[in-house]
N, C-alpha and C positions, 0 to 999 in steps of 0.2 A: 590206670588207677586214678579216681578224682579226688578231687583233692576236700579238705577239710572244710575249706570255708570258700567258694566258688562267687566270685565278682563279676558279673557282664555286661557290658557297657550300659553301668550304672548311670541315670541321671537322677538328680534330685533339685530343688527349687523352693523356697520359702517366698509365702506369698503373705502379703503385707496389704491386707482387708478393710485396714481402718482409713487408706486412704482410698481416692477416687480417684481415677481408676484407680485397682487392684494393682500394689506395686511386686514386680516376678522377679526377687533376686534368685539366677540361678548360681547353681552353690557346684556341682558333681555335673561336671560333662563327660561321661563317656568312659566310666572307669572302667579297667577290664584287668582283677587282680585274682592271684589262686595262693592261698596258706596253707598250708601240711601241718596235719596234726603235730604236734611237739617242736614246730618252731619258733623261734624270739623273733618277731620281725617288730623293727622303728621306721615310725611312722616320722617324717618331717616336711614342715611348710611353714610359712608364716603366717600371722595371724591372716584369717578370714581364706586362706587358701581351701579351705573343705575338710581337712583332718578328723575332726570332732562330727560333721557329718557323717562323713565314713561308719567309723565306729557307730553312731547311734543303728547305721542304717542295718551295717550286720546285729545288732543287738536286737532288731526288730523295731526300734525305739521311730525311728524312722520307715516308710514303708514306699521303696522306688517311683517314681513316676515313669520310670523307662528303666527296660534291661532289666535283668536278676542278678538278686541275691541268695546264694543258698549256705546252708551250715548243716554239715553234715548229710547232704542229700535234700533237707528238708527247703523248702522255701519260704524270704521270710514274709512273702504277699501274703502265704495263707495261713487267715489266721488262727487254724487249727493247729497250727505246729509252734503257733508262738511262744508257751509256755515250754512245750520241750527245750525248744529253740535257746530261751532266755535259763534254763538249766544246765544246758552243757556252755553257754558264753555268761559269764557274769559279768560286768562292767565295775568297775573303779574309780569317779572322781576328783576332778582337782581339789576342794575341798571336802575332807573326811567330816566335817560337821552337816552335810547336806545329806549322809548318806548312816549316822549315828543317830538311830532313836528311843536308846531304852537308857535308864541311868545305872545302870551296871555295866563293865563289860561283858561278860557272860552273857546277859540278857541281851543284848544286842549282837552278839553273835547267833544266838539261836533265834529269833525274832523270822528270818528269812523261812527255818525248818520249821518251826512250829504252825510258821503259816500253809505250807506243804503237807501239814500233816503227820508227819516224821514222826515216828513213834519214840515219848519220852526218854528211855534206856537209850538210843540211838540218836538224839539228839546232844543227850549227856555227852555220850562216846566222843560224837563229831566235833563240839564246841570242844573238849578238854583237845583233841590233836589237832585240831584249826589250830587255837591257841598257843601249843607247843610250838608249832609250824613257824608261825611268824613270830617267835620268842615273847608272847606277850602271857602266857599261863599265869605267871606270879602276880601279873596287875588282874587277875580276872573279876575279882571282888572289888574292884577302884571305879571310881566314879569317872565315865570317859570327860566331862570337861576341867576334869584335874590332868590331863594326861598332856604329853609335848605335842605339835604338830605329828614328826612322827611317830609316834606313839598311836595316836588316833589315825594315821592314815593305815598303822598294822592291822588294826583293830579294825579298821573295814573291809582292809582284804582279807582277814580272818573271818565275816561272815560271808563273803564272797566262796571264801574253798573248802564252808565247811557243805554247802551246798555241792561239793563233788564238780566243779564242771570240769569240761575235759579244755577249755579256755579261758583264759581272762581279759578282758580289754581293758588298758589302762588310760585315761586322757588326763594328762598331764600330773600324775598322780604325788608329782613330789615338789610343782611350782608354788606351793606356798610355804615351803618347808626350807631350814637352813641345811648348811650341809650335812652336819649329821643326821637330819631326819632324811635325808636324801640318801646315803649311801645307809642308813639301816632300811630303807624302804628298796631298794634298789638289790641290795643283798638280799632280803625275799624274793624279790623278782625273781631274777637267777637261780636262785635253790628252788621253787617251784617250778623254774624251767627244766633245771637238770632231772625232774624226778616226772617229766615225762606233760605236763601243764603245756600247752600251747600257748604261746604271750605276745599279745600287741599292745607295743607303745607308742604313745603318742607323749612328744619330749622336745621341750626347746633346749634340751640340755645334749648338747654335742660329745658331751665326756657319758653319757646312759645311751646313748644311741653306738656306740662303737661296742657294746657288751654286746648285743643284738648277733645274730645270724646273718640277717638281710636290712637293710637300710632301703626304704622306699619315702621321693620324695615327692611329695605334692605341690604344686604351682597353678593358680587359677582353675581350681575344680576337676585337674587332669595331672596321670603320673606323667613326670620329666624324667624321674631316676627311680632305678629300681636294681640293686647288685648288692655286693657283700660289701662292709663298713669299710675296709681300705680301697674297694674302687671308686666308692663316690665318696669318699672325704681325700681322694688324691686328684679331684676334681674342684682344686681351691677357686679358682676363677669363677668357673659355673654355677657353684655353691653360693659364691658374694654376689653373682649377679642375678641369683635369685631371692637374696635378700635373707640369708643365711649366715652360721657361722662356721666354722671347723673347731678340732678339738684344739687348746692352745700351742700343743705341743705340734703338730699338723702346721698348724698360721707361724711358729718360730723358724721350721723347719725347710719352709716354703720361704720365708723371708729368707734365710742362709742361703737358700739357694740361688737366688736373682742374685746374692752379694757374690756368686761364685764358689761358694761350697757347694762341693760332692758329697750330699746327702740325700737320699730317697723320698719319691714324692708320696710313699705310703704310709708312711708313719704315724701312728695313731692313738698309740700311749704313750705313756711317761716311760714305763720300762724299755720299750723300743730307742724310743730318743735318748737315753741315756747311754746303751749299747752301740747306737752308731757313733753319736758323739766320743764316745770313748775309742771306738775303733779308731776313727779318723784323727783323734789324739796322740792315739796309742806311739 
């Protein structure tokens, strides 16, 4: 069975016209990645590692210079399939003011359908349970630049899923945002994942990347790591030597341990490290 979203040694490259000669940063050597519908996979690298590539590249937004990309069978070189393409994958980014253009929220959640054509009654329907979705119903009549960071970053993945995609790509979706707009942004994530929503994140946040299914890491335009959130964050070494971090509880646990505590090098929440520690108290 194939998979959802099919990756083949993807190259990509930004080329840089205004000088002379033409300057070729290559960005994506050689990716070779496969997503399954309904999975959360976190996406990590450090800046300029190619992350945000990626994503645009499955979004269409981007178009391979070598190897494919497909989604859902289709591929995103041709451009006849681009608009289905960008229907079943919506994208999310880091700033919610880049991707907010009507001064209602309502209005900006429908904005995407009305341009689709979406028949009014079914626009109504979509925007009030978008809305629902990501707890924002009650502000629908508020003006988006009165609203919190998270607030507005809800309110954009509400025109995202009233659009139906069977995906959402997220790039960085909660790095301008304090904690709480992060953990209410992040708590949609999740409940859109459990109800069947396909999710990639892109996240320098080590505590949103252990929620994830699959952690996949990127380094110089090529996957290094690609497993479930306790194998590569019990990979403390490898991680800092790629210029990374772990979750805090992970880096305390890991520190105990060089001091000669017997504690587990997989540890990756709060509630887990609480339980070992206690055991080993006990």
């Amino acid at each position: 069975m194939s998979s959802f979203i099919e990756i083949r040694d993807l190259e990509f490259s930004y080329i840089n016209e205004i000088e002379e000669p033409p300057v070729v940063t290559e960005v994506l050597k050689g990716v070779t990645l496969d997503i399954n519908k309904g999975e959360f996979v976190a996406v990590l690298g450090h800046n300029g590692s190619g992350k945000s590539t990626l994503a645009k590249c499955i979004n269409g937004i981007n178009i391979p210079q070598k190897g494919s990309v497909s989604v859902d069978g289709m591929s995103v070189a041709d451009e006849n399939n681009l608009l289905d393409i960008r229907q079943k994958v919506g994208m999310v980014f880091q700033n919610p003011d880049n991707q907010i253009v009507a001064t209602i929220v309502e209005e900006d959640v429908a904005f995407a359908l009305e341009n689709m054509g979406v028949d009014p009654k079914e626009i109504r329907r979509r925007v009030d349970e978008a809305l629902k979705t990501v707890g924002m119903y009650e502000y629908r009549l508020h003006a988006p630049h009165k609203l919190s960071g998270g607030q507005k970053q809800r309110v954009a993945i509400a025109g995202i899923i009233a659009m139906r995609p069977d995906c959402i790509l997220l790039d960085e979706p909660t790095a301008m945002l304090d904690p709480k707009g992060r953990a209410e942004v992040m708590k949609t994530i999740k409940e859109l994942n459990e109800n069947g929503v396909t999710i990639v994140l892109i996240t320098h946040y080590m505590e949103e990347a252990v929620q994830a299914d699959r952690v996949v890491v990127i380094d110089g335009g090529e996957i290094v790591l690609d497993n479930e959130p306790k194998k590569i964050f019990s990979q403390v070494n490898t991680l800092k030597n790629l210029g990374l971090d772990v979750p805090q509880v992970t880096e305390l646990c890991h520190i105990l341990r060089s001091e000669g505590v017997d504690l587990p090098d997989d540890v990756i929440t709060e509630e887990e490290c609480v339980e070992k520690l206690y055991e080993l108290l006990g």
